[in-house]
C-alpha positions as CSV (number, residue, x, y, z in Angstrom):
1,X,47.1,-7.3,-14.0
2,X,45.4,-9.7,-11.9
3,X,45.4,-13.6,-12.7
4,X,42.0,-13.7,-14.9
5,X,39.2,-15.5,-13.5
6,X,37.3,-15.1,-16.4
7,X,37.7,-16.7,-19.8
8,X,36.0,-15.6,-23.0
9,X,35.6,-17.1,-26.7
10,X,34.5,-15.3,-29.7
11,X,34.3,-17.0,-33.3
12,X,32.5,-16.2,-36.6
13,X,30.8,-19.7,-36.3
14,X,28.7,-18.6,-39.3
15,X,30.0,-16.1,-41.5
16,X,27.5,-16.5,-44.0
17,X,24.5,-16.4,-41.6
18,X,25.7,-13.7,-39.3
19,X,26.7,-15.4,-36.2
20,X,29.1,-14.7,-33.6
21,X,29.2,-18.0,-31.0
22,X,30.5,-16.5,-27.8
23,X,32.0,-18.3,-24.5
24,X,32.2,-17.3,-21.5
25,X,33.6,-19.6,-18.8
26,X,33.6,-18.4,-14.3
27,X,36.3,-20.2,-12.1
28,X,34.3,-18.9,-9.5
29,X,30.7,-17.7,-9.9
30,X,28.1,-16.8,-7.5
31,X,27.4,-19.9,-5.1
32,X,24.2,-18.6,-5.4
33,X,23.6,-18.5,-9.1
34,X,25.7,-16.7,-11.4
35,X,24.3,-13.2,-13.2
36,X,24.8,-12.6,-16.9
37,X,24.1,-9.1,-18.4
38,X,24.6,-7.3,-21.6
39,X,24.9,-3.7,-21.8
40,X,21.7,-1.7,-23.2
41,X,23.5,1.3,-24.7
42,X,27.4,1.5,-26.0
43,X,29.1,4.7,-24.5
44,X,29.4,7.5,-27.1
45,X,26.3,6.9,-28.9
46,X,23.3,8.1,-26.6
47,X,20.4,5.6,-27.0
48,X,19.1,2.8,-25.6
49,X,20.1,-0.3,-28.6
50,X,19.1,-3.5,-26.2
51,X,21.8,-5.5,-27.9
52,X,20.5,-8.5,-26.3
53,X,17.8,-8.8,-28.8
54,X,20.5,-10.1,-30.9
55,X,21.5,-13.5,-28.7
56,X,19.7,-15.6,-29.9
57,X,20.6,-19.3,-28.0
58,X,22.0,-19.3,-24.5
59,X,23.0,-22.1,-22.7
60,X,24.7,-23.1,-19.6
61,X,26.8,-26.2,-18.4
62,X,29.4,-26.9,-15.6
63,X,32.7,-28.1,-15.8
64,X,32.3,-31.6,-16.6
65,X,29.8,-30.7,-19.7
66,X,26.6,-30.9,-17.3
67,X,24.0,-29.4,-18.7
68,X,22.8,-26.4,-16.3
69,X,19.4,-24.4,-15.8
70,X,19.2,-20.7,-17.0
71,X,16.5,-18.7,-16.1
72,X,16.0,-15.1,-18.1
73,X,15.2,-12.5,-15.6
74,X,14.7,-9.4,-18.1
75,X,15.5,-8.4,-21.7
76,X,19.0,-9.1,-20.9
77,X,20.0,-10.6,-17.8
78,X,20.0,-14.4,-17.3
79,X,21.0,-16.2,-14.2
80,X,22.4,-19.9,-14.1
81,X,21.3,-22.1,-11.2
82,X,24.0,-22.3,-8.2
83,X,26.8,-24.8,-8.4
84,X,30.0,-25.2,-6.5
85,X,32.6,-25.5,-9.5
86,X,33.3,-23.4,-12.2
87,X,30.7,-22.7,-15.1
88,X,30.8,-22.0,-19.1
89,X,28.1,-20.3,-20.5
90,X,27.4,-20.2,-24.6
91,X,25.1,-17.5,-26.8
92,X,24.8,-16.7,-30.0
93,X,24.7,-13.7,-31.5
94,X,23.3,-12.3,-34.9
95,X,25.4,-9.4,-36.4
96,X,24.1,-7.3,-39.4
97,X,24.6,-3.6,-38.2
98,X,27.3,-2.1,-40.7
99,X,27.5,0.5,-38.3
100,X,30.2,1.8,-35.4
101,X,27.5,1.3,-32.8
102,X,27.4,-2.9,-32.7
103,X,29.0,-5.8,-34.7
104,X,28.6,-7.1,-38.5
105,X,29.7,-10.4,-39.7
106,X,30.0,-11.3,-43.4
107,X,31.8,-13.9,-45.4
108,X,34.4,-10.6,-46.0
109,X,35.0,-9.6,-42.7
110,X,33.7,-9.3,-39.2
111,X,33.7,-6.4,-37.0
112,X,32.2,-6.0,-32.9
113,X,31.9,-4.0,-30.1
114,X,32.6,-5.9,-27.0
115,X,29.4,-4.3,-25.3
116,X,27.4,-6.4,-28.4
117,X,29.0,-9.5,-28.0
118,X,30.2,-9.6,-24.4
119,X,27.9,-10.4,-21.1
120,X,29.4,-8.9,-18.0
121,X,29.6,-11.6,-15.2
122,X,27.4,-9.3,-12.5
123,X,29.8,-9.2,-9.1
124,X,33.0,-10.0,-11.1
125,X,32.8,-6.9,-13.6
126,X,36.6,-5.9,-11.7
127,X,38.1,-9.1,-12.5
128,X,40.7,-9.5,-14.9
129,X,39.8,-11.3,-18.5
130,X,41.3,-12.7,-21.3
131,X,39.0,-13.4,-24.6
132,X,40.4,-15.6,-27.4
133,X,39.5,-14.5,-30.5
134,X,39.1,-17.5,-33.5
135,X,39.8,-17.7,-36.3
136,X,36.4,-18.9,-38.9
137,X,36.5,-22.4,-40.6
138,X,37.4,-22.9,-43.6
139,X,40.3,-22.1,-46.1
140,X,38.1,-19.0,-47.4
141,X,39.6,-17.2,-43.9
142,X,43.3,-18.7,-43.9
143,X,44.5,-14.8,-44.7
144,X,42.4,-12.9,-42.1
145,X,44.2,-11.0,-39.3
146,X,42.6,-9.5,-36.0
147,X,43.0,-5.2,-35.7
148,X,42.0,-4.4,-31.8
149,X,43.2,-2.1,-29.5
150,X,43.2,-4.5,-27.1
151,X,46.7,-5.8,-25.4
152,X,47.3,-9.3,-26.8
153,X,49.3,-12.3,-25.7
154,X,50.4,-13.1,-29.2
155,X,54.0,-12.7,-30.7
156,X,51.7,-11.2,-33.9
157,X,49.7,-8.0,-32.9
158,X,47.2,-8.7,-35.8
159,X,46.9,-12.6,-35.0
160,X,44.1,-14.5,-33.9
161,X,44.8,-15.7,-30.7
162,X,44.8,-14.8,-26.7
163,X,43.8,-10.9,-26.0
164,X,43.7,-9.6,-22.4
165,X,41.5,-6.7,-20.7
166,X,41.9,-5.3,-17.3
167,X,37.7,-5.4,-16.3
168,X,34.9,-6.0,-18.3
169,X,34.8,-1.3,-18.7
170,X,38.3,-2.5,-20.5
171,X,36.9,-5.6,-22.2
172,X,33.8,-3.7,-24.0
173,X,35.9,-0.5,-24.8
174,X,38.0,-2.1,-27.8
175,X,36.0,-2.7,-30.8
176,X,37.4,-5.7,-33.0
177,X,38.4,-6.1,-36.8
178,X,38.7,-9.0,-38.4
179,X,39.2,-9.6,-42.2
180,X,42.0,-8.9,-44.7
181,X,42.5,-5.2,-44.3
182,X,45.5,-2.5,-45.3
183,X,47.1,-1.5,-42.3
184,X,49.2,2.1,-42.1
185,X,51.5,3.0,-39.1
186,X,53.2,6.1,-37.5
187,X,54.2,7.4,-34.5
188,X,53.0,10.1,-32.2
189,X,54.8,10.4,-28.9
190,X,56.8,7.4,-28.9
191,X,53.7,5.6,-29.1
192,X,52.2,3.4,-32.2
193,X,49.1,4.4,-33.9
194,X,47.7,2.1,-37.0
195,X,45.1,3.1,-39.7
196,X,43.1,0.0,-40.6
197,X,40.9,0.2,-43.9
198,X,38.5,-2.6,-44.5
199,X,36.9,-2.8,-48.1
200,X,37.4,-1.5,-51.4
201,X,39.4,1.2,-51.7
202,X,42.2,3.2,-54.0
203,X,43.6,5.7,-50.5
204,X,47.1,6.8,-50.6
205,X,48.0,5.3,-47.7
206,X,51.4,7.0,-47.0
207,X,49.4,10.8,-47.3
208,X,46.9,9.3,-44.8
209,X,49.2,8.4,-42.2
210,X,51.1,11.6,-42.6
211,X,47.9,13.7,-42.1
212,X,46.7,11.9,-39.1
213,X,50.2,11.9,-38.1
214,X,50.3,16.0,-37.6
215,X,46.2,15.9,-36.3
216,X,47.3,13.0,-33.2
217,X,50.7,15.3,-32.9
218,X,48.7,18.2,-32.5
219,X,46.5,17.0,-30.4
220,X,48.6,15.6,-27.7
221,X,50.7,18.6,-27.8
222,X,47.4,20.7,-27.1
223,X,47.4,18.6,-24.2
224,X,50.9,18.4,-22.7
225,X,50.8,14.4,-22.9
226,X,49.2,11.2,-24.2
227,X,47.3,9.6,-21.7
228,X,49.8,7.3,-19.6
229,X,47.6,4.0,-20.3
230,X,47.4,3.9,-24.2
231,X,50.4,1.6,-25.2
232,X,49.0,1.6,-29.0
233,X,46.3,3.6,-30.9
234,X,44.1,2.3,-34.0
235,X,42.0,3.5,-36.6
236,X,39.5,1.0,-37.6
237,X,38.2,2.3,-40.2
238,X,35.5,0.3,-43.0
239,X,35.2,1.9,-46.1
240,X,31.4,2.1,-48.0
241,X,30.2,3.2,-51.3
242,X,27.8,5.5,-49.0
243,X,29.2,5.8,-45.6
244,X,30.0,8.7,-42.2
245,X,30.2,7.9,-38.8
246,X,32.6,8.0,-35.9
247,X,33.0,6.1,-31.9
248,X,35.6,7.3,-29.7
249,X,36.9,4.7,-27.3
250,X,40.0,4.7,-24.8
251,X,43.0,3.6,-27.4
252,X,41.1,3.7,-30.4
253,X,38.2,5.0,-32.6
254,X,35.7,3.1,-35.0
255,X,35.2,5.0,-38.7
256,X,32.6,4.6,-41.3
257,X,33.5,6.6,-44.6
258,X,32.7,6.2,-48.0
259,X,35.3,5.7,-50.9
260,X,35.4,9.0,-52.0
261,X,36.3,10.4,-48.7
262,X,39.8,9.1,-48.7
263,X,42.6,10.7,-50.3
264,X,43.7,9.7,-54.2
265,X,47.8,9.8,-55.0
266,X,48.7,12.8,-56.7
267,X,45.1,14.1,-56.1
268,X,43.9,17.8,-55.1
269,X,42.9,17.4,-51.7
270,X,38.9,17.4,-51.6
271,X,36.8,18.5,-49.2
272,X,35.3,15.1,-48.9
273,X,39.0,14.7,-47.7
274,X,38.8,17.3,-45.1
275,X,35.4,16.5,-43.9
276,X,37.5,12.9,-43.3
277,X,40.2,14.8,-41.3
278,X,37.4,16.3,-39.6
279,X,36.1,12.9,-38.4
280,X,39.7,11.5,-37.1
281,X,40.1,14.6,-35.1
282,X,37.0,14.9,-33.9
283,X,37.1,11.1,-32.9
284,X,41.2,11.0,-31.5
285,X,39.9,14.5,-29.1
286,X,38.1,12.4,-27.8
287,X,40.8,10.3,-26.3
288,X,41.1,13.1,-24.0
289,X,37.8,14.4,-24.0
290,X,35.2,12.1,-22.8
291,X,36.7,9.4,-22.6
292,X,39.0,10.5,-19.9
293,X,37.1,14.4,-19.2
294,X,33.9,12.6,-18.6
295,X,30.7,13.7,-16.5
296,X,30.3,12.7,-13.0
297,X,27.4,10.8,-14.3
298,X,29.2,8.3,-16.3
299,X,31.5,7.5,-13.3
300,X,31.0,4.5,-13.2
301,X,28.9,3.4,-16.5
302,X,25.2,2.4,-15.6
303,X,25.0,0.7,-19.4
304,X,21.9,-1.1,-18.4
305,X,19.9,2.6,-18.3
306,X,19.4,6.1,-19.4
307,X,22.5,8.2,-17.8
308,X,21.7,12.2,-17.7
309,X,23.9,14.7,-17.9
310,X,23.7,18.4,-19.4
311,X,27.1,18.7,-20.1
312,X,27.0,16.9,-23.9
313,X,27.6,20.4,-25.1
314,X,31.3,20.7,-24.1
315,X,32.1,16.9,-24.3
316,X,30.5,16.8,-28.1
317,X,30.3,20.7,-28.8
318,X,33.8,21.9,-27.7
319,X,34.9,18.7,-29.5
320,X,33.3,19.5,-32.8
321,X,34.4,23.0,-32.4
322,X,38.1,21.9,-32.0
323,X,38.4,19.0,-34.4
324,X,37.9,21.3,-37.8
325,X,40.0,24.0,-35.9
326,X,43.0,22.2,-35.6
327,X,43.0,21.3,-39.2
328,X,43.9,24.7,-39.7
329,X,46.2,25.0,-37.1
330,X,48.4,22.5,-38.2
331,X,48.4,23.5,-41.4
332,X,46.0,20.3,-42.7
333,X,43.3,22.9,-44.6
334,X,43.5,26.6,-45.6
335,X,41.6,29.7,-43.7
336,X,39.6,29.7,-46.5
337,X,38.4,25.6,-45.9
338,X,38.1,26.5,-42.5
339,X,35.7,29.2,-42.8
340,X,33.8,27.2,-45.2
341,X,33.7,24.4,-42.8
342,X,32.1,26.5,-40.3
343,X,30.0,28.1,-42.3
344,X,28.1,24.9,-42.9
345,X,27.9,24.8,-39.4
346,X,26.6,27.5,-38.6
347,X,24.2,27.0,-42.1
348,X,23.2,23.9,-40.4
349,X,21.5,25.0,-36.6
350,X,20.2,28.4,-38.6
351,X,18.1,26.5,-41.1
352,X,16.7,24.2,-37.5
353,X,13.6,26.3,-36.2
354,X,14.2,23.3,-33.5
355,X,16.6,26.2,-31.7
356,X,13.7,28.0,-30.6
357,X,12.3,25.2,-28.9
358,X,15.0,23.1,-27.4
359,X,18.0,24.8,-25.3
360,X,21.2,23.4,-25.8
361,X,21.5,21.7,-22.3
362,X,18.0,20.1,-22.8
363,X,19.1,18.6,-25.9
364,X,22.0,17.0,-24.0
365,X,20.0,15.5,-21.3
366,X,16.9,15.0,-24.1
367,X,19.4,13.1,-26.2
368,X,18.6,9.3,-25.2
369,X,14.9,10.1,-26.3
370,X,15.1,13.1,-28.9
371,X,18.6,13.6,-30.4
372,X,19.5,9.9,-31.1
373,X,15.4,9.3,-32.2
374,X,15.0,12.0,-34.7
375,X,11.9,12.0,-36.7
376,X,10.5,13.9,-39.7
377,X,9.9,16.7,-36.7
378,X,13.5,17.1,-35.8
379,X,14.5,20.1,-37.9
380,X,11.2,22.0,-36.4
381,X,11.7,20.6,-32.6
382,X,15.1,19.7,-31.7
383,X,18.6,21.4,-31.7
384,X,21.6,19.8,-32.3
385,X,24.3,19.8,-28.8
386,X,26.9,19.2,-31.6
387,X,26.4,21.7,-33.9
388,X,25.1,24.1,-31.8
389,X,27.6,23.5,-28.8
390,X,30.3,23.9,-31.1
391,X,29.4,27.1,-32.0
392,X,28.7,27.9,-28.0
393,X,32.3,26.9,-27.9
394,X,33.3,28.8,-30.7
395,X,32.2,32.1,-28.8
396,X,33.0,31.4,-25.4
397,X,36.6,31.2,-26.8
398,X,35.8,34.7,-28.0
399,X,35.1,35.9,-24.2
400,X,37.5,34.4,-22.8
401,X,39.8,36.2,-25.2
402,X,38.5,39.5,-25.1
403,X,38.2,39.2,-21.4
404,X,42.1,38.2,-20.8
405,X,43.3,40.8,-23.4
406,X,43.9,37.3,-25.3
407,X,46.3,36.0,-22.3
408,X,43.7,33.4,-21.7
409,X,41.2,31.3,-24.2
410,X,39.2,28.1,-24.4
411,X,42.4,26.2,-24.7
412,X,43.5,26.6,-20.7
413,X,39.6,25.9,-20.0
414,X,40.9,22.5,-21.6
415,X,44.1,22.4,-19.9
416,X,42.5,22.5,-16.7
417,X,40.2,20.0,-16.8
418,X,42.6,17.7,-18.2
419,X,44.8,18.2,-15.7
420,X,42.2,18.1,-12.7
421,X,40.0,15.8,-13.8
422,X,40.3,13.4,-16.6
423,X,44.2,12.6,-15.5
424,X,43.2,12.0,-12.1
425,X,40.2,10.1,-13.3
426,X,38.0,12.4,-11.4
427,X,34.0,12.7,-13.0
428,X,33.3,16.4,-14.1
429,X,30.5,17.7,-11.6
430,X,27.2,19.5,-13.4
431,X,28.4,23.4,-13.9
432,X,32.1,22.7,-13.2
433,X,33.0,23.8,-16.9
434,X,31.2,27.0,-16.7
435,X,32.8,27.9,-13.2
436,X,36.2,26.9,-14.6
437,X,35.6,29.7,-17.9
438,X,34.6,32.5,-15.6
439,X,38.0,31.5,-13.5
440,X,40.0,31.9,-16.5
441,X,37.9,34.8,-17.7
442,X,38.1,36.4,-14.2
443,X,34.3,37.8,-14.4
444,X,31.4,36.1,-14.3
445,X,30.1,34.5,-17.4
446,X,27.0,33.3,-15.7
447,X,24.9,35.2,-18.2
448,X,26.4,33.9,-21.0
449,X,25.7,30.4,-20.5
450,X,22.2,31.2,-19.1
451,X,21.5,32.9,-22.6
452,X,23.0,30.4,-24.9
453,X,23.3,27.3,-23.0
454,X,20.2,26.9,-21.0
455,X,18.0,29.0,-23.1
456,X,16.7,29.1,-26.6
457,X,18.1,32.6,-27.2
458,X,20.5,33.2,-30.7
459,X,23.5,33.6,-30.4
460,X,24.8,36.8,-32.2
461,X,27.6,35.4,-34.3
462,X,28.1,38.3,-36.3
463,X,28.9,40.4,-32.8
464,X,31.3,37.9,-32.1
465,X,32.9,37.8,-35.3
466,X,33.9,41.5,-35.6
467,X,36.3,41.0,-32.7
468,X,38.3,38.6,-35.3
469,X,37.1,40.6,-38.9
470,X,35.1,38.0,-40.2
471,X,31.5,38.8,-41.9
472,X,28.6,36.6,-41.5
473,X,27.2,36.6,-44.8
474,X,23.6,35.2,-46.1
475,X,21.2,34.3,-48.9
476,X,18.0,32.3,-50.3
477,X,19.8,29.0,-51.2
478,X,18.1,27.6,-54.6
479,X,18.2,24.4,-53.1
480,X,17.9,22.9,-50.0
481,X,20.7,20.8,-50.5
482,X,23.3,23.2,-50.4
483,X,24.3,23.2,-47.1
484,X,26.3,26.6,-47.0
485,X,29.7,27.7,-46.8
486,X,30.3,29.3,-50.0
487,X,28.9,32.6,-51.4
488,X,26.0,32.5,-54.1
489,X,27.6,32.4,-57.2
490,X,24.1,33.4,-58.6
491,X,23.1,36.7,-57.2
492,X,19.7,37.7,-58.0
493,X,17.6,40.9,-57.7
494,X,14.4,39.0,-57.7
495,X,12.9,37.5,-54.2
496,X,13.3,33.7,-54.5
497,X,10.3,31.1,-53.7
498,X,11.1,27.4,-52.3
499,X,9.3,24.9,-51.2
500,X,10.5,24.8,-47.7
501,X,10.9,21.3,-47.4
502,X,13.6,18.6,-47.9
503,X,13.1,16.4,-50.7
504,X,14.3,13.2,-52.1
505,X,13.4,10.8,-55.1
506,X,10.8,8.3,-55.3
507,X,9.5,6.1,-57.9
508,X,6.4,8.5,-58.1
509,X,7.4,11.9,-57.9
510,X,9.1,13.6,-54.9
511,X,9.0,12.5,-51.7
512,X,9.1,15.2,-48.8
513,X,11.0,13.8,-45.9
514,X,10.9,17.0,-43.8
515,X,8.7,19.8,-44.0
516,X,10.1,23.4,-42.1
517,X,8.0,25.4,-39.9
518,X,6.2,28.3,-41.0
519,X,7.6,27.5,-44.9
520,X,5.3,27.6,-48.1
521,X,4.6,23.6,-48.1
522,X,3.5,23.6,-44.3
523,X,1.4,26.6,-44.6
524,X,-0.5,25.4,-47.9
525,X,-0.8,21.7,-45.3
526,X,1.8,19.4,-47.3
527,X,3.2,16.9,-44.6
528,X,6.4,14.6,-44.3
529,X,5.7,11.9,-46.4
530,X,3.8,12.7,-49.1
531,X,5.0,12.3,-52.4
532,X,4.2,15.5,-55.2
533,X,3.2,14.0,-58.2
534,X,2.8,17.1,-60.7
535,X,2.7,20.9,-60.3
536,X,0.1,22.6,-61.8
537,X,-0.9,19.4,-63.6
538,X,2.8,18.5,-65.3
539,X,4.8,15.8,-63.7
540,X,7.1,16.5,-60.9
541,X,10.1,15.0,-59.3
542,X,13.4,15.4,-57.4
543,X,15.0,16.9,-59.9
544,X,13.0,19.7,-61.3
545,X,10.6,20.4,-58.1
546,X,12.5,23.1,-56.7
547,X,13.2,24.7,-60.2
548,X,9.9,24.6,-61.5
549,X,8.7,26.5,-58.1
550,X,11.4,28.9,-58.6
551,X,10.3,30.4,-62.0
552,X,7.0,31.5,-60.5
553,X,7.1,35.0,-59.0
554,X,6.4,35.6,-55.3
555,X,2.1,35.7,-54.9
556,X,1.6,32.9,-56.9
557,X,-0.7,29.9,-56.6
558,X,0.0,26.5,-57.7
559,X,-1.9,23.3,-57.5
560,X,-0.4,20.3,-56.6
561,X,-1.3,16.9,-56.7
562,X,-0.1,14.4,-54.4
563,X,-0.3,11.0,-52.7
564,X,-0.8,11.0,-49.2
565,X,-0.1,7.3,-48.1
566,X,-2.8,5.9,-50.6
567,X,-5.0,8.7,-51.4
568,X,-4.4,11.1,-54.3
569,X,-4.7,14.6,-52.9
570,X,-4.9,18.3,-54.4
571,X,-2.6,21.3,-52.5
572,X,-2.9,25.3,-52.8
573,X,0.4,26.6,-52.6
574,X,0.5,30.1,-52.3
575,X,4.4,31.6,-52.9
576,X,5.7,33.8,-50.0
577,X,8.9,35.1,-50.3
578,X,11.6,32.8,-48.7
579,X,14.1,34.3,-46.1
580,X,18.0,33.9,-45.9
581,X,18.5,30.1,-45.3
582,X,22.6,29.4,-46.3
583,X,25.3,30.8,-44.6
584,X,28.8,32.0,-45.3
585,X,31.8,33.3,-44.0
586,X,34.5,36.0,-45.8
587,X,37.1,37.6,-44.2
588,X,37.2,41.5,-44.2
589,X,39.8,43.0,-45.3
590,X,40.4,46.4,-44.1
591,X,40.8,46.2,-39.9
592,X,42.8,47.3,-37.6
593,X,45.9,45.8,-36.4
594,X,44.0,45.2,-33.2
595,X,41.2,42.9,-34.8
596,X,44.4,41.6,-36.9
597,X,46.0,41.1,-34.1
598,X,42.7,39.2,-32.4
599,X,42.5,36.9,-35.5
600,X,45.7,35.8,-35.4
601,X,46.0,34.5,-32.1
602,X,42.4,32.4,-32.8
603,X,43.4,31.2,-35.8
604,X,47.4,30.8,-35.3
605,X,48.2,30.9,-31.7
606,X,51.9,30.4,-31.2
């Protein structure tokens, strides 16, 4: 590493108010006035966040404590008036985001991502940096420790103290965790990886680190290697009463999971649990896909802008489709878990009339506006490039399979674009993936992705499936929040009625957060927002809504009342009959060894 020419500080200055007080000191900055910036967006998470609106003092002096001018050019860039020595610049910056996206601050712990709390010194974003990271006054903080990914120039690895970063794309690509936290360790190629849980929490710690043990294993066996620059790998995980969320970066990943997601000793594994495993894998792909595999657009970050690419599809898609299964592949869930798993998948875009509007690829390039913005709409308008490009995923490993004779699958598209790309640190042009599956297929698969990629068309999933003997089964859910998987333990003869919207509780009745196309509560004119305050002139609410529609045959009419912002409204609904909304997948049982033979090599490959 080069000798650092730039020097940061970082200190919870005011735990109890939220502030992080940040330094940043140039040996040499621009004789014509040094640039600030801070990024706009954090890579990973597709939207523009303006962190800057967080800073909220920023000053300037020169190396003998003068007192400097600093003029703000946009939302966030600043520029310090010329000098001939070096400069120190100082910011505050408010933290209350208990998310994975930005940076929180508590008198319990703190946690940042460097592109929230870090300006990038514009010419000098190559140099070399070191960033010392304080300790907070105060005997209340005397047992906090520091959990980063980060290289550090301490004999302690947790320690407050001196951290170093090759460029600012290093500095801002190493979230930070800072509290009293349990800390787990194991190995996975020779190389240490560390589970960090912050808050409340009863996990079996030594069950966790085995499991995430065998998913990093797998993993980097899938891929021949770990990638040659991670020298240590970390799980920073904070733990919620009420809590998902997941941010891949270069050695490590930032987690948001509630209490009941982690694993109990001497517990029955749940599938709270497994949706968990689901997150870890999905997040430690990652380290290959993405954030090595990564579109030509993102070569370099523009983090001060909107970067397009229509390739989210395989980056989060082929992710999502392998992070559940390898859970099965390495023996972490049962067939059974894994078909469930998928079938909420597969539950989830079905339900979205959003498909029919929104191709895949235009919800990947759509995503800084659409995707990451979703409104009450979203379900009718949108389509998710996760959910959705997993399952593109999912059956493109099917043609490659049946194209090869099962010589050939997803898994060398992967190979290949580790090996040609993200090792080299080459970008991944526009198209490149789907020209490197019809190589492996050897035919042209050009069709494919012109039906199910860059159109709206369905994919047949059930067509697909017979090739392994799976059966895509369906039925009228009796409520909207079961989100699929299993079979209806409550067959019925008689056409059900819902309400076709999503529902949740409010102080006055129910309150419709999102009302489905062409369903019984648009068509009688109900909208997002209102709030049902009695059905045929008896009092409604979350719990009994959807019941009390269900024991009315198909034809009827029922009046509603409802509040609509201020105004008390009256409803017709008129009961259609609903359609198949929940999904499920069973294996059949009586194929041939050929179809046998098919779901094996998916499922179990060697």
């Amino acid at each position: 590493m080069n000798k650092p020419g730039i020097h940061y500080t970082i200190k919870a200055s005011h735990p109890e108010a939220h502030i992080y007080t940040i330094t940043c000191k140039v040996d040499k900055p621009n004789t014509r006035g040094q640039k600030f910036q801070l990024p706009a967006w954090i890579p990973g998470s597709y939207m523009i966040r303006d962190f800057a609106k967080n800073i909220i003092r920023f000053e300037a002096s020169d190396n003998n404590n003068k007192k400097l001018q600093v003029k703000k050019l946009n939302k966030a860039l600043w520029q310090v008036e010329p000098v001939k020595a070096g400069i120190i610049i100082e910011y505050d910056v408010y933290a209350w985001d208990l998310s994975v996206r930005t940076a929180h601050l508590d008198t319990t712990h703190g946690f940042f991502n460097g592109t929230s709390v870090f300006v990038a010194v514009v010419g000098q974003e190559d140099s070399a940096c070191t960033v010392d990271i304080q300790r907070p006054d105060g005997d209340s903080y005397k047992n906090w420790r520091v959990a980063t990914s980060l290289p550090t120039l301490e004999k302690d690895l947790y320690s407050f103290g001196i951290y170093q970063a090759e460029n600012y794309d290093d500095l801002i690509d190493h979230p930070v965790e800072t509290g009293t936290f349990n800390l787990g360790s194991f190995d996975v190629n020779g190389i240490q990886h560390d589970i960090v849980l912050t808050g409340q929490h009863r996990a079996d710690m030594h069950k966790l680190c085995d499991d995430l043990q065998i998913i990093c294993q797998t993993h980097a066996d899938f891929f021949g290697e770990l990638p040659g620059d991670i020298k240590r790998y970390v799980f920073l995980t904070m733990v919620v009463g009420d809590g998902y969320g997941g941010l891949e970066h270069r050695s490590s990943t930032s987690l948001l999971c509630s209490r009941n997601d982690l694993p109990l000793r001497d517990q029955p594994q749940t599938a709270e649990y497994r949706n968990f495993l689901g997150l870890c894998s999905h997040e430690y792909f990652h380290t290959w896909n993405v954030k090595r595999i990564k579109p030509a657009a993102y070569l370099p970050y523009d983090l001060s802008q909107e970067v397009y690419t229509e390739q989210l599809w395989a980056f989060e898609g082929i992710t999502s489709y392998y992070d559940e299964l390898s859970l099965l592949r390495n023996k972490l869930i049962s067939e059974e878990h894994y078909l469930e798993m998928l079938g909420k998948t597969i539950t989830r875009v079905l339900r979205g009339n959003g498909r029919f509007k929104q191709s895949v690829a235009e919800s990947s390039f759509d995503t800084w506006t659409r995707f990451y913005k979703q409104d009450e709409s979203a379900p009718n308008n949108i389509v998710s490039y996760y959910a959705k490009g997993s399952l593109i995923a999912l059956v493109l490993d099917f043609e490659i399979r049946k194209a090869t004779a099962n010589k050939k699958s997803l898994d060398n598209v992967m190979h290949i674009l580790w090996q040609e790309y993200g090792k080299v640190k080459a970008g991944v042009p526009e198209m490149a993936i789907e020209n490197i599956a019809s190589d492996i297929a050897g035919t042209d698969l050009n069709d494919f992705f012109n039906q199910y990629l860059y159109s709206t068309t369905d994919i047949p999933l059930q067509e697909y499936f017979n090739q392994v003997g799976i059966s895509l089964n369906s039925y009228i859910s009796e409520s909207i929040d079961n989100n699929g998987g299993n079979a209806n333990k409550q067959e019925s003869s008689i056409p059900l009625t819902t309400l076709g919207a999503r529902v949740v509780a409010d102080s006055l009745g129910a309150k419709l957060t999102h009302v489905y196309d062409n369903g019984n509560a648009q068509n009688a004119g109900l909208s997002a927002g209102d709030i049902v305050i009695a059905i045929d002139n008896l009092k409604a609410n979350k719990s009994n809504l959807e019941k009390t529609i269900q024991l009315y045959p198909v034809g009827s009419k029922l009046l509603l009342h409802v509040f609509r912002r201020d105004e008390l409204m009256t409803f017709s609904l008129t009961l259609k009959a609903s359609k198949d909304n929940t999904w499920y997948l069973s294996f059949i049982e009586d194929v041939d060894d050929t179809i046998l033979q098919n779901r094996n090599k998916w499922l179990n490959p060697v």
